[in-house]
C-alpha positions in Angstrom: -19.8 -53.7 -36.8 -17.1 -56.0 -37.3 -16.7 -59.5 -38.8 -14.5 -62.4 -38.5 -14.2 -66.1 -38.7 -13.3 -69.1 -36.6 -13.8 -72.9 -37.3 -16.0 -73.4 -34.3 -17.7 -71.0 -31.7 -18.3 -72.5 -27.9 -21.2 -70.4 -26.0 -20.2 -70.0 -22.4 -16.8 -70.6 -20.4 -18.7 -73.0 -17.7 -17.3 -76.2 -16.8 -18.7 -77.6 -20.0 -16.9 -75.0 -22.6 -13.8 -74.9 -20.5 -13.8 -78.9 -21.4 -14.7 -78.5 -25.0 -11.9 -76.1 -25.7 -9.3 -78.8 -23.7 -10.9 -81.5 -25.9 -10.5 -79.4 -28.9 -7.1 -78.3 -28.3 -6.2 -81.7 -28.0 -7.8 -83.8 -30.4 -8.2 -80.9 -33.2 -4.8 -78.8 -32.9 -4.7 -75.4 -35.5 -8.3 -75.1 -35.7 -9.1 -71.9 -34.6 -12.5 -71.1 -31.9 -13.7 -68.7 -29.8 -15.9 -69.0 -26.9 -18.2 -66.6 -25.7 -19.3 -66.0 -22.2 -22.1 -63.1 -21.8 -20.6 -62.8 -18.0 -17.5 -61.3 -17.2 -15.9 -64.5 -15.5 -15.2 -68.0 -16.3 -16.6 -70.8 -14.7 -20.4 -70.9 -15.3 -22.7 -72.3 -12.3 -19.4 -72.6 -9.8 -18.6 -68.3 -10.5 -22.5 -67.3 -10.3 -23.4 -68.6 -7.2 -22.5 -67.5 -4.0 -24.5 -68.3 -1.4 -23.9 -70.2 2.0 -21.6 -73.8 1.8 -21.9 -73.8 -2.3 -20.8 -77.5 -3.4 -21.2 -80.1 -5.8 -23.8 -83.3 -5.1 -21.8 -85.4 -7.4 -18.4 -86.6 -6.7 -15.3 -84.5 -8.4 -13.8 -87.8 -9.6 -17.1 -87.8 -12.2 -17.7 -84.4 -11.9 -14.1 -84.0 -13.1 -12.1 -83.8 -16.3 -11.6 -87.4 -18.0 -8.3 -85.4 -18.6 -7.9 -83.6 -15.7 -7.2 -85.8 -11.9 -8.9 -84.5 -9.5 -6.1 -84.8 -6.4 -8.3 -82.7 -3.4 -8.8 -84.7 -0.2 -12.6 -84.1 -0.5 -14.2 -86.0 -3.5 -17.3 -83.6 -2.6 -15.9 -80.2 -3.2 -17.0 -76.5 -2.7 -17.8 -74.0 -5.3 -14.6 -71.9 -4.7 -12.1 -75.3 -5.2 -14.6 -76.2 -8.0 -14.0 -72.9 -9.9 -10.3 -73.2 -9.2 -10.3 -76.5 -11.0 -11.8 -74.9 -14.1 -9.5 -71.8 -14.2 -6.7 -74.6 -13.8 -7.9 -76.6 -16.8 -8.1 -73.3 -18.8 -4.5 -72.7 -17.9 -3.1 -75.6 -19.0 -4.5 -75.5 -22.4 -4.2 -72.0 -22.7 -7.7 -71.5 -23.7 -8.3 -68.0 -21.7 -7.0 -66.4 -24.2 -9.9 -67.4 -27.0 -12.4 -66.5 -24.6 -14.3 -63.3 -25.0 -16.1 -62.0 -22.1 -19.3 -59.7 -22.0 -20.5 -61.4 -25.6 -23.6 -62.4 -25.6 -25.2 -64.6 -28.4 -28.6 -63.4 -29.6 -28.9 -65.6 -32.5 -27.4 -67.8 -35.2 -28.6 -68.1 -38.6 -27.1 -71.1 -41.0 -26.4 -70.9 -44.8 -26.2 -73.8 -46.4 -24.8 -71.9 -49.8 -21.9 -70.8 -47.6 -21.3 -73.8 -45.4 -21.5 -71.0 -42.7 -22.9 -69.8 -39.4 -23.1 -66.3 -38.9 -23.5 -65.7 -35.3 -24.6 -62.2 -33.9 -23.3 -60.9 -30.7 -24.0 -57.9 -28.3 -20.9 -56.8 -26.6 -20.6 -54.9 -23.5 -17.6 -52.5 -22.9 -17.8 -50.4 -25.5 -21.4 -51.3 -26.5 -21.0 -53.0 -29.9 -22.6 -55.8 -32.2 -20.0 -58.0 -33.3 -20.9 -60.9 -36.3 -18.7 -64.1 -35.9 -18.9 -66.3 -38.6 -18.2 -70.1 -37.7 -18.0 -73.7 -39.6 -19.2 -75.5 -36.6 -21.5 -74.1 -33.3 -20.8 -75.6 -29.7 -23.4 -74.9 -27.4 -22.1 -74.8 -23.4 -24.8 -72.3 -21.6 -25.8 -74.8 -19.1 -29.8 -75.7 -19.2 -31.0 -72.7 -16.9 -31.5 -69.1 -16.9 -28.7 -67.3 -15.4 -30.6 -64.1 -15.1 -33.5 -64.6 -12.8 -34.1 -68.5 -10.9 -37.8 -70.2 -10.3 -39.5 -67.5 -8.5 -43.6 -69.0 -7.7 -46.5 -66.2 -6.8 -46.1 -66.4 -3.3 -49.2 -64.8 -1.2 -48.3 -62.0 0.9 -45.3 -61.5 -0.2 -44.8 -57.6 -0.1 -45.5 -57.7 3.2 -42.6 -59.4 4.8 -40.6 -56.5 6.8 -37.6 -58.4 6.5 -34.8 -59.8 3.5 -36.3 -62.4 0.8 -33.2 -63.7 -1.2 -32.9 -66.0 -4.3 -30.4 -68.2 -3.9 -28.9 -67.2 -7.3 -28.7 -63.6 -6.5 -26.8 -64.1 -2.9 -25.9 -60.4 -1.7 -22.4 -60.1 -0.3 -22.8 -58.0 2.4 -25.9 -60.5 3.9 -25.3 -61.2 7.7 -27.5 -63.9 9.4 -25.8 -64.2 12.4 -28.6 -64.6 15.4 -31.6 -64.6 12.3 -34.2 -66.8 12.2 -34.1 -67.9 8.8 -36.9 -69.3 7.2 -35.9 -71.5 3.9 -38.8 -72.1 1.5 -37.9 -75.7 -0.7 -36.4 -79.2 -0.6 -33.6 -79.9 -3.6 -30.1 -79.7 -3.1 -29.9 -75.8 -2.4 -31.7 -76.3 0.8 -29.7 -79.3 1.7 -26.9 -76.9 1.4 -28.1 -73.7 2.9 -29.4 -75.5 6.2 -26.5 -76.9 7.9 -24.3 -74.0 7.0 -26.5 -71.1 7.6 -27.4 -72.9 11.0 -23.4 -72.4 12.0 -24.6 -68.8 12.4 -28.3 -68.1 12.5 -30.5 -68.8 15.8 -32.4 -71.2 13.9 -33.1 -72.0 10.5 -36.2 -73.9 9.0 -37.3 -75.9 5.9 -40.6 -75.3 4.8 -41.3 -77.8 2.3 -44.4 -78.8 0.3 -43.0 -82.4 0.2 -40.4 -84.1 1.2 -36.8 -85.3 -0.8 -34.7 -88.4 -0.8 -31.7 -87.3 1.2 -29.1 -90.0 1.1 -25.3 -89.0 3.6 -22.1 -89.9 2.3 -18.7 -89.1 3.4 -16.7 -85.9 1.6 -14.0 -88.0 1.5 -13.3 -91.0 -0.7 -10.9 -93.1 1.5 -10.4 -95.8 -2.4 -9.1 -93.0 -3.9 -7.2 -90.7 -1.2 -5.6 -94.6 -0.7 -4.9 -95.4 -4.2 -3.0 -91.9 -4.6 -0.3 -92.8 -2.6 0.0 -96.2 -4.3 -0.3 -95.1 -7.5 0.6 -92.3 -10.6 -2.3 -90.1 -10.3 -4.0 -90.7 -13.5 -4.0 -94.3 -13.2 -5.8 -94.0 -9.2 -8.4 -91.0 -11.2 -8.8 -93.1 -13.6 -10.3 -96.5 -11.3 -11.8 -94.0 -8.8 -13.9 -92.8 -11.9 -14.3 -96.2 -13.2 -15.7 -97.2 -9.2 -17.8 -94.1 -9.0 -19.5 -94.6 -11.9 -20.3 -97.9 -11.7 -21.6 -97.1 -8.4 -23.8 -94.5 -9.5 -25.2 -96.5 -12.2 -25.9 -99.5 -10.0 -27.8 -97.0 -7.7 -30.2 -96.1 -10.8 -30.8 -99.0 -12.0 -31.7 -100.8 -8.3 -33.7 -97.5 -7.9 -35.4 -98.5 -11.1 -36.4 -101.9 -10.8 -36.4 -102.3 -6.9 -37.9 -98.7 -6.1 -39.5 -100.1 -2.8 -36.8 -101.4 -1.7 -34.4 -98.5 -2.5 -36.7 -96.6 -0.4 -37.0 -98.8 2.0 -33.3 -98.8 2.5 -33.1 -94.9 1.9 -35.6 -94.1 5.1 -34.0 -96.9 6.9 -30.8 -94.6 6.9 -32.6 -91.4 7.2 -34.3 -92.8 10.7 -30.7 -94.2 12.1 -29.7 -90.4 11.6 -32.3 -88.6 13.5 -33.4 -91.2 15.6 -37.1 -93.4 16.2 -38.9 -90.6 17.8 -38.2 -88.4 14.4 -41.2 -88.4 12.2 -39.2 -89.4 8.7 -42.7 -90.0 7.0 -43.7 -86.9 7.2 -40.6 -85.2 6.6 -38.2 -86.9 4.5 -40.6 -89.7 2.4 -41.8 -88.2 -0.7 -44.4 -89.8 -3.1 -42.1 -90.2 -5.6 -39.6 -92.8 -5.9 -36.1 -92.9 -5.5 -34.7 -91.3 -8.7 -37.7 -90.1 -10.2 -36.3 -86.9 -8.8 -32.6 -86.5 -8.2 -31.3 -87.8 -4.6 -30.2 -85.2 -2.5 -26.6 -85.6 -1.0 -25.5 -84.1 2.4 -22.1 -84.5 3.3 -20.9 -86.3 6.5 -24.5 -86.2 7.8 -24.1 -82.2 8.0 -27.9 -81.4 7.4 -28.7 -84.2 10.0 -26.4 -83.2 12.3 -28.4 -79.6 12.2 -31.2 -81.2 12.5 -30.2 -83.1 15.7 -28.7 -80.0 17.0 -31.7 -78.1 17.1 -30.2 -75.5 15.2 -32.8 -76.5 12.5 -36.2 -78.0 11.4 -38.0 -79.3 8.9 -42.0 -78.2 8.2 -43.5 -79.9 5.7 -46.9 -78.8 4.7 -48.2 -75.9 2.3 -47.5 -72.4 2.3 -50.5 -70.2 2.9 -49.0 -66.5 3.1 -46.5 -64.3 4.0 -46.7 -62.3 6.5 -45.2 -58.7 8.1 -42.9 -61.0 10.2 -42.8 -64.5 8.6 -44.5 -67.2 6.9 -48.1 -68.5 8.0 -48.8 -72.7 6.7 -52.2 -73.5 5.6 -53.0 -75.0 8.7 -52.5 -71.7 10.5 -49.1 -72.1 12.1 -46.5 -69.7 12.1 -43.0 -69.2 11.4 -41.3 -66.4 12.5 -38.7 -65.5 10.1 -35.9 -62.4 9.7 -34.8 -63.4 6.9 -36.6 -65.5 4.2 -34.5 -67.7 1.4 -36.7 -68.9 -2.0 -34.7 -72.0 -2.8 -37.3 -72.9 -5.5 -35.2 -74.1 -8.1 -34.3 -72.9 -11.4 -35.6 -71.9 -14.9 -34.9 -74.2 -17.6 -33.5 -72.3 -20.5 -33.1 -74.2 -24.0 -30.0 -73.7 -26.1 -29.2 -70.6 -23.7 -32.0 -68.6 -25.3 -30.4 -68.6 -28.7 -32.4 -68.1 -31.7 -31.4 -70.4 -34.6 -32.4 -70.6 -38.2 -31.1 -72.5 -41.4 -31.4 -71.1 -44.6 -33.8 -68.0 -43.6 -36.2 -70.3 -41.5 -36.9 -70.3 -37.8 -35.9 -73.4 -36.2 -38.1 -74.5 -33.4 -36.4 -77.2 -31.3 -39.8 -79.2 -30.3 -40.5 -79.9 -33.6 -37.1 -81.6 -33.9 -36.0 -85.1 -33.3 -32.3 -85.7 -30.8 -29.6 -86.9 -32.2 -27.8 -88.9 -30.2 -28.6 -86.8 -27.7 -26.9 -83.6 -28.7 -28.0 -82.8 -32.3 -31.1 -81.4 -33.9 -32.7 -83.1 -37.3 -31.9 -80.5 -39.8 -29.9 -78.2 -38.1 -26.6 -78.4 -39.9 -23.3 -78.1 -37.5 -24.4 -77.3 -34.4 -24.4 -79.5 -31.1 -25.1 -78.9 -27.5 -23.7 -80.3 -24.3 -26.5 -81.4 -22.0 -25.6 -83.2 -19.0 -26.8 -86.4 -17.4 -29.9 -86.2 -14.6 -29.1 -89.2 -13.2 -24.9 -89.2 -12.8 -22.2 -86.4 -13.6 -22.9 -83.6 -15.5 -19.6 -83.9 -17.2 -19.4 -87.6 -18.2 -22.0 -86.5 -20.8 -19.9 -83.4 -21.3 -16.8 -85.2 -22.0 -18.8 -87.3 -24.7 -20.1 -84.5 -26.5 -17.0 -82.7 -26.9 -15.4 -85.9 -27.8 -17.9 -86.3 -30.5 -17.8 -83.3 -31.8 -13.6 -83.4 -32.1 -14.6 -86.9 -34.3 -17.0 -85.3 -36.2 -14.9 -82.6 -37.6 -11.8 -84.5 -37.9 -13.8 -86.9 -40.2 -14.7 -83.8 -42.2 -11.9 -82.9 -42.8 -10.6 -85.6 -44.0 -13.6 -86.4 -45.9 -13.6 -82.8 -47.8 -17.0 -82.3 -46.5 -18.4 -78.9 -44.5 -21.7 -79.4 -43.8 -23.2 -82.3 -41.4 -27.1 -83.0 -40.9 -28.9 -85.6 -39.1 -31.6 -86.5 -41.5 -34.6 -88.9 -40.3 -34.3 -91.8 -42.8 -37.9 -93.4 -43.9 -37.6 -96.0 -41.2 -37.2 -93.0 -38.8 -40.5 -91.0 -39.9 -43.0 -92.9 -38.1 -41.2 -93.1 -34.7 -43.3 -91.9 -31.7 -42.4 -88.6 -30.6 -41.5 -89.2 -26.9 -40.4 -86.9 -24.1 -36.6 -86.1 -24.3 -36.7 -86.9 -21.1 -38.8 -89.3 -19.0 -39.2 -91.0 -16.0 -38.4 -87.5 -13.9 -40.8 -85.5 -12.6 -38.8 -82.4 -11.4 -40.3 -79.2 -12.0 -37.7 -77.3 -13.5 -38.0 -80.0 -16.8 -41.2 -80.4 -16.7 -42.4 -76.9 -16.5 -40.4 -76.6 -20.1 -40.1 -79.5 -21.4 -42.6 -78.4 -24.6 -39.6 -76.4 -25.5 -37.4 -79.4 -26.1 -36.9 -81.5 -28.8 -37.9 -85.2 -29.2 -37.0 -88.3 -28.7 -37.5 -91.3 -30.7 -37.5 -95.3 -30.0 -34.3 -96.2 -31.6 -30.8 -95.3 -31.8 -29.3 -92.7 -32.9 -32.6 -90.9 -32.2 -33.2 -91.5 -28.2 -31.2 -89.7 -25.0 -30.7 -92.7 -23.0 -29.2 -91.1 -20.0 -27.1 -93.9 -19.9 -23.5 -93.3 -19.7 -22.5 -97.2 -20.6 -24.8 -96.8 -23.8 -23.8 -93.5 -24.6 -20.0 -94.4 -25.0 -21.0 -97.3 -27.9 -23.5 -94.7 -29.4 -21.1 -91.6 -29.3 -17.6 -92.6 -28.6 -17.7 -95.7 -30.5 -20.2 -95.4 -33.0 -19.6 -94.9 -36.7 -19.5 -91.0 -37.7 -20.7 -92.0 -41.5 -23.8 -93.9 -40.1 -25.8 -93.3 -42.3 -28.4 -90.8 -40.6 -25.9 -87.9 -40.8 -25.6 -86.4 -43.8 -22.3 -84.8 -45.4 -22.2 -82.1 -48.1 -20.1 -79.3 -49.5 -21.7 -76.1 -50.4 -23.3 -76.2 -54.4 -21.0 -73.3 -55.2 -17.4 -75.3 -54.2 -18.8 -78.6 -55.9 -19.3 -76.6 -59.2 -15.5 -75.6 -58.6 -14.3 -78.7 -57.5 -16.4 -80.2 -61.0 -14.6 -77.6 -63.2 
């Protein structure tokens, strides 16, 4: 077993650790880190999957880098120029070097005494159990399991003669051409899989329980393809991101006080794309409103376009069984299928199924309070990135790695080594809210007893506002008073002597 030590660790070489290390290099130049990714490639969510017309459903001018311009043609970009992006970053930093590959954390164990995390690793090629020890813990595994996606007990489902694929396992060698093609969901990985599978398979159909908001935008941002001829290209990045967010906030918050008529306007769109005869209430008006799951983007109209094409359907009702050649609704209809794609989501996974503990004891997250957001009360040195639900992952990400740059720059100079969000008395008799609410998707609500809690007052509540979380994180006062900064007992009897 071998030992060694790095000022901070980052878990997992996704778009969010890939960041982190820029941001770290940057702001915190000759500390040393290491990140480790359990897979054997960079990238995170944009190198795992593989299947059919892969793509973001935010923008890549807030999907991007603060850092890094995003100069494509296509604002909404595919997995492949996604993951380029990322390796690009990497390169520029020269961060592949810290990262090592196949290392997967099992858990992380705190000692106060020390100032210390000890970290314990499994290691693939040659099998081996490493120990890292680390001052400061940066957690980047995304929020879902990477092994195994949302898989329901489906009736029946042994006896299906054909293929039944999980979107996050996509086989290579998988050819569809003149299938029939049965897709069982409604989020964003249908929205994907539909138009582009229907380039090749006889027909494809959605089989949804209940409908999604699906809302068409162009790929292409005209603004900022324009202001990139005009202008340097940080500056045009720079008020493209400025415009996108404020677009996408705008679109929140109208959904949040006007849901009726964000929905009015939503259906209004959806009927001008497939027409008066189309049965939009039925298919694509949920019960829901607007944002109380996220919107569903298709590019240029693509999944319309399908649609209108005939190459594809929509059935919305509930799944009775499977059958030897297909699926069979509730009501008795059936749908003859070759091929038969679960797009049922994901599985929410909390801190990347890390076990923590401080000072010998077992830390359990629910019992915890948030910290801004992306600390735990009482767990010492140790933040995680967790994206936005209702804008760009990596706006959030870009804070957080931000913050955590701050935060250890102020220790240094302070002479400090140990940082804990403590819940003042004021703090004790918050309410213990949701860390997230208003937002019904499954894959949070199925685990969201796992997460911690949110309070009524800063620093203590995730806002999912970007505009409040720069004053709370990028401007805010480190020394706020809530966190707490020690040295270890040991150096402060040295220091005394």
């Amino acid at each position: 077993m071998t030992t060694e030590y790095v000022d901070v660790v980052i878990v997992g070489a996704g778009l969010s650790g890939i960041g982190a290390a820029c941001h770290l290099v940057d702001k915190c130049p000759g500390k040393t880190y290491a990140i480790l990714e359990s897979r054997e490639a960079m990238g995170g969510t944009w190198d795992l999957f593989r299947y059919p017309g892969i793509r973001s459903d935010s923008d890549m001018h807030t999907l991007g880098y603060s850092f890094k311009p995003w100069l494509a043609e296509k604002a909404i970009a595919d997995g492949p120029a996604i993951l380029q992006y990322i390796e690009e970053a990497a390169t520029e930093h020269d961060v592949e070097k810290n990262i090592r590959y196949r290392h997967r954390v099992k858990h992380a164990s705190w000692s106060s005494n020390e100032a210390c995390w000890k970290i314990e690793v499994e290691r693939d090629e040659p099998a081996k159990q490493v120990i890292i020890r680390c001052g400061f813990v940066l957690m980047c595994s995304g929020y879902y399991n990477y092994q195994q996606g949302y898989l329901p007990e489906f009736k029946g489902r042994e006896r299906f003669g054909g293929d039944i694929i999980h979107p996050q396992k996509w086989p290579e060698d998988l050819d569809y051409s003149g299938k029939r093609v049965a897709i069982i969901g409604s989020g964003a990985t249908a929205m994907t899989l539909i138009p582009e599978m229907a380039k090749k398979a006889s027909h494809v159909v959605m089989v949804q329980r209940s409908p999604t908001y699906v809302v068409s935008l162009p790929d292409k941002d005209w603004i900022a393809n324009f202001l990139r001829k005009i202008l340097p290209g940080k500056i045009a990045y720079a008020l493209t991101r400025w415009k996108n967010i404020r677009y996408q906030q705008f679109v929140y918050r109208r959904s949040r006080k006007a849901p009726e008529k964000v929905k009015k306007h939503l259906l209004k769109m959806a009927r001008k794309e497939l027409g008066p005869d189309y049965d939009i209430d039925k298919h694509f008006t949920p019960s829901y409103g607007p944002w109380d799951q996220r919107l569903c983007l298709v590019p240029n109209s693509d999944l319309f376009h399908a649609i209108r094409s005939g190459k594809a359907s929509v059935i919305t009702e509930e799944l009775d069984t499977f059958t030897e050649d297909g699926l069979q609704m509730q009501s008795g209809e059936k749908v003859p299928a070759d091929i038969i794609v679960t797009a049922t989501g994901l599985n929410l996974l909390v801190l990347g199924d890390v076990s923590f503990s401080v000072d010998g004891k077992p830390v359990d997250f629910s019992d915890t309070f948030s910290y801004k957001s992306m600390m735990y009360s009482n767990v010492p040195n140790m933040i995680s990135t967790f994206g936005y639900i209702n804008a760009s992952w990596t706006l959030k990400a870009d804070l957080t790695a931000e913050f955590l740059c701050r935060l250890i720059n102020h220790m240094d100079e302070t002479g400090t080594r140990q940082c804990t969000p403590r819940l003042r008395g004021k703090d004790r008799d918050m309410p213990a809210r949701p860390w997230i609410e208003g937002f019904s998707s499954g894959y949070i609500q199925r685990q969201m007893h796992l997460l911690p809690k949110q309070g009524d007052h800063a620093p203590w509540v995730n806002t999912q506002n970007y505009d409040l979380d720069k004053e709370i994180i990028r401007d805010g006062k480190i020394a706020d008073g809530v966190m707490e900064f020690t040295i270890p007992a040991a150096q402060a009897a040295s220091d005394a002597a």
